[in-house]
N, C-alpha and C positions, 0 to 999 in steps of 0.2 A: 379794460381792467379797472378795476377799483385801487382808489387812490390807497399808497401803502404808507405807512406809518413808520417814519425816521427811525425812531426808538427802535424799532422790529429791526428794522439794516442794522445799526448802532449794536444791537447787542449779539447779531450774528456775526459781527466783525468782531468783537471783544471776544468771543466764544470760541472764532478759529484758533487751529494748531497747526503746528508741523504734519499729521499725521490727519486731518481732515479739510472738509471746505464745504460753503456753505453755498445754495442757489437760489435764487428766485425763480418761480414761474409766473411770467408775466403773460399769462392765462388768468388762473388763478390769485396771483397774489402770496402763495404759500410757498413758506422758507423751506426748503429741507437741508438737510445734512449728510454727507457720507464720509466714511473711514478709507484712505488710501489703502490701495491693497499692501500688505506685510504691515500691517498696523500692531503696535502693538496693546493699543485701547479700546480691541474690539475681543468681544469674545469671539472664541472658535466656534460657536454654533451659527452666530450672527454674517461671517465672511462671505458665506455665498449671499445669503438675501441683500448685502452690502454690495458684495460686487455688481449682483443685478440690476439695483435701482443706480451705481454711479454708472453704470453701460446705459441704461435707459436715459438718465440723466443728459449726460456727455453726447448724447446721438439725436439729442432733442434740441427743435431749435426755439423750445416754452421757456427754455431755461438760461439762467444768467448768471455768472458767480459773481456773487456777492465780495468786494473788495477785500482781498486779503491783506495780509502782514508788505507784501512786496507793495503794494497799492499803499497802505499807508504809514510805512517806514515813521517807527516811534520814534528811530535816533532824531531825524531831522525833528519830527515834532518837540523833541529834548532840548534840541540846540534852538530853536526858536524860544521856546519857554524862558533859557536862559537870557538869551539874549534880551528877552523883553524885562528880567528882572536888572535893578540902575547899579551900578557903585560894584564895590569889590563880591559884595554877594554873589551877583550876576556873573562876576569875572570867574570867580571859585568855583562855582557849577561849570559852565564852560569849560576851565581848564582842568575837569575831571574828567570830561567825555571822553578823551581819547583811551586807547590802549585796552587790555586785557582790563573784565571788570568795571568798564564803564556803565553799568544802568546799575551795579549794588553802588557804584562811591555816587551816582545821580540822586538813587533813593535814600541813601545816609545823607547826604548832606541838606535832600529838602527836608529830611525829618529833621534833622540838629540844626538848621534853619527855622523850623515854625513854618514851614511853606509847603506842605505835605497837600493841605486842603487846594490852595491857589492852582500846585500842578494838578490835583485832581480836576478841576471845573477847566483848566485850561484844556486838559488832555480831552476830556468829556465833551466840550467844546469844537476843536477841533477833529476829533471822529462825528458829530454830526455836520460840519463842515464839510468831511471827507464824504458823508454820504449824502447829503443833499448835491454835491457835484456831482456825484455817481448817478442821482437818480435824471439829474437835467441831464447830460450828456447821452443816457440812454432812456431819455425821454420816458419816464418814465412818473406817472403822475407820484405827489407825494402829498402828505399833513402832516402840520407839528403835532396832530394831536396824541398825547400822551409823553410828550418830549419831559425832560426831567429839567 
């Protein structure tokens, strides 16, 4: 297989939802995508050719999924961020995580902090962290190139 390009995992892991999921074939090299069945982001003409290719998908063993939302869990990526920010700043995001509404009072406070860009490169950072482990663990060759 031809080595795959970070960025390529990086943005099919930003791209999952609830209601799809992404795969490698590690034949090929090419991501695909499918919609859970009762989706509601697929059109109804689209549902069988969708059901067909995740049944071909899922019965094949070309294919890999690509790290989702459960693989890389943003809370904790939130609580590290915080944590790596010094002084009461640091403490105030922290002590926003918990409870109902913790990622809008995360993303108000890094905006009304001036630290909206930092969690960006962090968090950006961190998803190619998460996928260059992915791609060692399943051996799977990679390159930075085209990395941001």
């Amino acid at each position: 297989m031809q080595k795959i390009r970070l960025i390529d995992i990086v943005e099919a892991m930003e791209m999952q939802n609830e209601e799809s999921s992404f795969y490698l074939n590690l034949k090929t090299g090419e991501i695909i995508s499918f919609y859970y069945e009762g989706s509601m982001l697929i059109d109804d003409d689209l549902i069988e050719e969708d059901k067909d290719l995740r049944e071909s998908v899922l019965e094949s063993e070309d294919y890999i999924q690509i790290p989702d939302k459960f693989d890389i869990y943003e809370y904790r990526m939130m609580e590290k961020f915080c944590l790596s920010i010094p002084g009461e700043m640091g403490d105030i995001l922290h002590d926003n995580l918990s409870g109902s509404g913790a990622f809008r009072r995360f993303k108000d406070n890094i905006n009304r902090f001036g630290i909206a860009d930092k969690w960006y490169k962090y968090r950006e950072e961190s998803y190619y962290e998460i996928a260059k482990g992915w791609c060692e663990v399943n051996e799977i060759p990679f390159t930075n190139d085209g990395a941001k």
